[in-house]
Backbone as CSV, one residue per row, in Angstrom:
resi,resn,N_x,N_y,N_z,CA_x,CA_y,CA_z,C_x,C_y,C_z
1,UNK,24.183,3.362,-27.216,22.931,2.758,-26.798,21.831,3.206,-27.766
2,UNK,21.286,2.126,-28.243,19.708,2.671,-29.431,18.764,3.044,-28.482
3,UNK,17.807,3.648,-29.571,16.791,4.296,-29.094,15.742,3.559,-27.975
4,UNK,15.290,2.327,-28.210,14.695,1.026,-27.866,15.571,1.020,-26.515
5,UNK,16.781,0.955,-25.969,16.929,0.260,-24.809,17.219,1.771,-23.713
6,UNK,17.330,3.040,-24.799,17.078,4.116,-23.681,15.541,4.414,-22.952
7,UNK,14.588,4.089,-24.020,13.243,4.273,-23.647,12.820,2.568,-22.508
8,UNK,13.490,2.055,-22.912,13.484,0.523,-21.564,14.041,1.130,-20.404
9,UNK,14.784,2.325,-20.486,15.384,2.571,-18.986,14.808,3.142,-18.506
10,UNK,14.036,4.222,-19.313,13.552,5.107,-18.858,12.301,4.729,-18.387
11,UNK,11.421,3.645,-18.835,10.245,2.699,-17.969,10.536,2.229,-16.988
12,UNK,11.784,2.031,-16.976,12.430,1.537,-15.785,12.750,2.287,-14.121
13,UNK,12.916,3.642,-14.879,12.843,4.607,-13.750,11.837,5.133,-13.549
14,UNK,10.569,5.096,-14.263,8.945,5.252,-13.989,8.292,4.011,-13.484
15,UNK,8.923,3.161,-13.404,8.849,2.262,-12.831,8.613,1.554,-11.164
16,UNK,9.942,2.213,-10.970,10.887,2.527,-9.894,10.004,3.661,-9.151
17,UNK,9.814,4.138,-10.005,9.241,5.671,-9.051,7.693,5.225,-8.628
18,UNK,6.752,4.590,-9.455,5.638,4.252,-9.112,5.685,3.058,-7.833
19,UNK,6.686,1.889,-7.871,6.987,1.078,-6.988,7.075,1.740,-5.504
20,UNK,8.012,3.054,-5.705,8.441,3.650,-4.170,6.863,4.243,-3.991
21,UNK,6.195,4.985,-4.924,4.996,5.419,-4.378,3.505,4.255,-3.778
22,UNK,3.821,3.149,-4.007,3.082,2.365,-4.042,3.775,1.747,-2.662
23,UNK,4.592,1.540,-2.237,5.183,1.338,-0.672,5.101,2.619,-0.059
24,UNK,4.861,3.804,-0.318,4.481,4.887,0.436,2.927,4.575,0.709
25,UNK,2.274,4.038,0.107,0.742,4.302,0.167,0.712,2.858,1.501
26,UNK,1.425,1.798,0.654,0.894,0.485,1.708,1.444,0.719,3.070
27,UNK,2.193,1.506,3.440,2.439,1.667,4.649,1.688,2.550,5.557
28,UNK,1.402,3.482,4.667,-0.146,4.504,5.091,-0.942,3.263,5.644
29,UNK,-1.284,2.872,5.053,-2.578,2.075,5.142,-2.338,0.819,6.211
30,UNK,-0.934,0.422,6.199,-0.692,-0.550,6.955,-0.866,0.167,8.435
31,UNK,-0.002,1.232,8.724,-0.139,2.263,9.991,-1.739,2.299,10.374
32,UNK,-2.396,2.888,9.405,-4.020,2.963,9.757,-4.764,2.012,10.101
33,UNK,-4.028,0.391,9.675,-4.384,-0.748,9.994,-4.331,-0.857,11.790
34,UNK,-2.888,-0.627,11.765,-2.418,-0.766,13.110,-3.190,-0.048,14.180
35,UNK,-3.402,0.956,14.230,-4.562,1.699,14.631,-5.863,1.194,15.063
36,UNK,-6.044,0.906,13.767,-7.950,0.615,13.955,-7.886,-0.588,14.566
37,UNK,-6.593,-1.596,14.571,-6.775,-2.741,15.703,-6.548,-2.762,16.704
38,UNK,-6.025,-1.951,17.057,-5.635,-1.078,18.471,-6.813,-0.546,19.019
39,UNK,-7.442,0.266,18.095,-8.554,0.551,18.881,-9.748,-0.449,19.474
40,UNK,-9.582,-1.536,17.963,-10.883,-2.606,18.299,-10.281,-3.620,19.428
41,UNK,-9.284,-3.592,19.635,-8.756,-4.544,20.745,-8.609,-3.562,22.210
42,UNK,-8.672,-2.407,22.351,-9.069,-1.525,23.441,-10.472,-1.709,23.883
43,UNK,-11.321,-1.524,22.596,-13.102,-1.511,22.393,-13.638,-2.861,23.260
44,UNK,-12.763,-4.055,23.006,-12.851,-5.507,23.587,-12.833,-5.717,24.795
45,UNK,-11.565,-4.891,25.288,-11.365,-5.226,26.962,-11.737,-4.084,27.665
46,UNK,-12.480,-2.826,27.244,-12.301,-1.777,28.276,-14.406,-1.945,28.385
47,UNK,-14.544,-1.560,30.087,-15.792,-1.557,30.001,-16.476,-0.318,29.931
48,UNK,-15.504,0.676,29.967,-16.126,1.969,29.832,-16.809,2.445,28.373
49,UNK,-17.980,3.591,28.542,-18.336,3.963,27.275,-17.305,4.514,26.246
50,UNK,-17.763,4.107,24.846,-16.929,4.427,23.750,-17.333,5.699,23.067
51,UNK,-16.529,6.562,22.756,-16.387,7.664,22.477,-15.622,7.532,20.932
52,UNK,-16.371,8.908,19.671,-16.025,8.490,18.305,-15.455,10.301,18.311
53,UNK,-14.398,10.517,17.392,-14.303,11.592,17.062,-14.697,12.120,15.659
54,UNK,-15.851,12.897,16.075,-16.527,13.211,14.844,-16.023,14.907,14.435
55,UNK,-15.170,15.380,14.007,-14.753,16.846,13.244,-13.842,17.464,14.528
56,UNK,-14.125,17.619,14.982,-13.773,18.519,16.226,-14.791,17.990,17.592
57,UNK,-15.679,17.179,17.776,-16.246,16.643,18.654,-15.942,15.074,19.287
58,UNK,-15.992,14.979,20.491,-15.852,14.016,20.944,-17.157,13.110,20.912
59,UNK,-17.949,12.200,20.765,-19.364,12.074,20.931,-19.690,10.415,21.346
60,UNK,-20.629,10.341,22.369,-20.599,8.920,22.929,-21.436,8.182,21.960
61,UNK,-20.657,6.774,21.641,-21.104,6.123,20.298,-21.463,4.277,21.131
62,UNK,-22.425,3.891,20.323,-22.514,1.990,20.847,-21.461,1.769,20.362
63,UNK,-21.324,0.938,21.637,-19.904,-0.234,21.401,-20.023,-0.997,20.057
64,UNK,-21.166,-1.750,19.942,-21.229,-2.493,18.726,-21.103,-1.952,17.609
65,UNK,-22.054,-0.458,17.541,-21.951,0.164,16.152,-20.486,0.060,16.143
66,UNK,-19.652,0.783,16.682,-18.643,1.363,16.464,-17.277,0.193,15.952
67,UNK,-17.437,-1.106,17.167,-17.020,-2.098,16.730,-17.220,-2.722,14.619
68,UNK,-18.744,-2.457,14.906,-18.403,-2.957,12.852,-18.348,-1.738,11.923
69,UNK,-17.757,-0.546,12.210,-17.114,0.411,11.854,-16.388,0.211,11.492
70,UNK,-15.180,0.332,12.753,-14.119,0.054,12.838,-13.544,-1.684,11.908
71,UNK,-14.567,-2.789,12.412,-14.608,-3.989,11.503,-14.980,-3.398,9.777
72,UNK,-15.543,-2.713,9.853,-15.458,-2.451,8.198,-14.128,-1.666,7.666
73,UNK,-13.868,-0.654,8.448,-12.757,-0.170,7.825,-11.480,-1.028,8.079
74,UNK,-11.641,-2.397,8.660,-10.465,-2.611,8.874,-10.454,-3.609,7.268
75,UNK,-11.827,-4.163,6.854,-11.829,-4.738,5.629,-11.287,-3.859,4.365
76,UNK,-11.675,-2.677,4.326,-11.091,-1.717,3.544,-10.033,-1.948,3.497
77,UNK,-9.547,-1.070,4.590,-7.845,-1.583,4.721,-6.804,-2.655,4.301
78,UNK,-7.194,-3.674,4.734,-6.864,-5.096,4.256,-6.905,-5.358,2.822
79,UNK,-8.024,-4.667,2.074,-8.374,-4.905,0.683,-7.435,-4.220,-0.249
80,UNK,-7.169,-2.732,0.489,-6.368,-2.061,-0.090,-4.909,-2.366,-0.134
81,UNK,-4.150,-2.776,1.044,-3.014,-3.146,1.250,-2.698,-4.396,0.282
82,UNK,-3.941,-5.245,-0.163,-3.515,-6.396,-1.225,-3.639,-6.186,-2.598
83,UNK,-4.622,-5.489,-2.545,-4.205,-3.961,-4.106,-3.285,-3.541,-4.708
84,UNK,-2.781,-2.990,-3.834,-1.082,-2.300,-4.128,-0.323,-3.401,-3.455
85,UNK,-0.321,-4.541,-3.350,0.644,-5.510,-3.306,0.682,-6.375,-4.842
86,UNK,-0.619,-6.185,-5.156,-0.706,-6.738,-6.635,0.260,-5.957,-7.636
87,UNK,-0.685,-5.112,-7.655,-0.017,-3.778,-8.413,1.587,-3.713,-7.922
88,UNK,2.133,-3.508,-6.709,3.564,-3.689,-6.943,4.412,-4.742,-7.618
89,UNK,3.738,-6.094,-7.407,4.413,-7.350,-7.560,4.301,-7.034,-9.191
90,UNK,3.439,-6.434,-9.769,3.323,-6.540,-11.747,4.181,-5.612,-11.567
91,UNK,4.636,-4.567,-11.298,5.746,-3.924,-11.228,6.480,-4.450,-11.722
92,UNK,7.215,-4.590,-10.538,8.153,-5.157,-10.161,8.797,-6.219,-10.870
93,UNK,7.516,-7.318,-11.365,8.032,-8.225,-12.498,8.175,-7.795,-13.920
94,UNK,7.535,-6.493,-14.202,7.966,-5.603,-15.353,9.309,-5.287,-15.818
95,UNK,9.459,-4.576,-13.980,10.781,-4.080,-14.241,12.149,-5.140,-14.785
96,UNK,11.717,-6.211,-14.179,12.865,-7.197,-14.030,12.806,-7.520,-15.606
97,UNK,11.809,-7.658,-15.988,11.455,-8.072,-17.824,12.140,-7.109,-18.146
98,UNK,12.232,-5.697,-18.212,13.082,-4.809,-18.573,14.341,-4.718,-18.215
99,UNK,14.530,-4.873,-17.101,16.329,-4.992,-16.754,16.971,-5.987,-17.807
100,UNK,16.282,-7.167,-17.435,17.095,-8.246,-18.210,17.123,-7.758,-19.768
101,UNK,16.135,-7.090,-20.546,16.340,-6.900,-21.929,17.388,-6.069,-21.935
102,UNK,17.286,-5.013,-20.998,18.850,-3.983,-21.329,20.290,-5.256,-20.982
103,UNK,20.207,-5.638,-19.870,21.588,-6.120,-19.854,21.947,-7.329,-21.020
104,UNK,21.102,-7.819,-21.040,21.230,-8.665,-22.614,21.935,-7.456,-23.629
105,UNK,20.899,-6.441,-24.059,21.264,-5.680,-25.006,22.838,-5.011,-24.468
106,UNK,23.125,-4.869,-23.524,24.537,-4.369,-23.220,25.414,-5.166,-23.182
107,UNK,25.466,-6.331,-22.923,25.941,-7.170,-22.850,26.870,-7.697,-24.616
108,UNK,25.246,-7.524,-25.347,25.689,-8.041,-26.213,26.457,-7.118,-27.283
109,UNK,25.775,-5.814,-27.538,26.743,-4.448,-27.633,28.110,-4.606,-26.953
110,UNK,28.256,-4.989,-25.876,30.185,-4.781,-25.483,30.814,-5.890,-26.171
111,UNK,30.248,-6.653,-26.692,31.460,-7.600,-26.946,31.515,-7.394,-28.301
């Protein structure tokens, strides 16, 4: 194997490794998603006062503030999760640009 299609593999497994870290993150974020709509769909139907946890305190907060809080971070969220969906998908189509050059190149080396 030349020099050229060991250093293609080896992008390939930095590759790979940034891909798995980049589905570690969107699932963070997807979980935190899940959450904050959980909470804003609790915030919706419950008539009792809303309560925020601020450090170690519990503290009584407006419904509304707290509602476009929670509505903002859920935009965050959302923004981020299509971020690293970008960023994976160029990956990902990297990698495949690279696979195919090695198996070409092996391919054509075995025969």
């Amino acid at each position: 194997m030349d020099k050229e299609s060991e250093k293609k593999i080896q992008e390939l497994q930095l590759i790979e490794q940034n891909v798995s870290n980049f589905v570690m993150q969107k699932q963070n974020f997807q979980a935190r998603l899940m959450e904050n709509e959980n909470a804003l769909k609790e915030l919706n139907e419950t008539k009792k006062p809303a309560y925020k946890l601020i450090g170690n305190l519990l503290v009584n907060i407006d419904k509304e503030k707290l509602k476009k809080e929670l509505n903002d971070e859920k935009e965050v969220f959302d923004l981020r999760i299509k971020n690293i969906e970008k960023q994976e998908d160029k990956l990902k189509e990297r990698a495949q640009e690279l696979q195919n050059e090695v198996l070409k190149f092996l391919k054509k080396d075995g025969k």
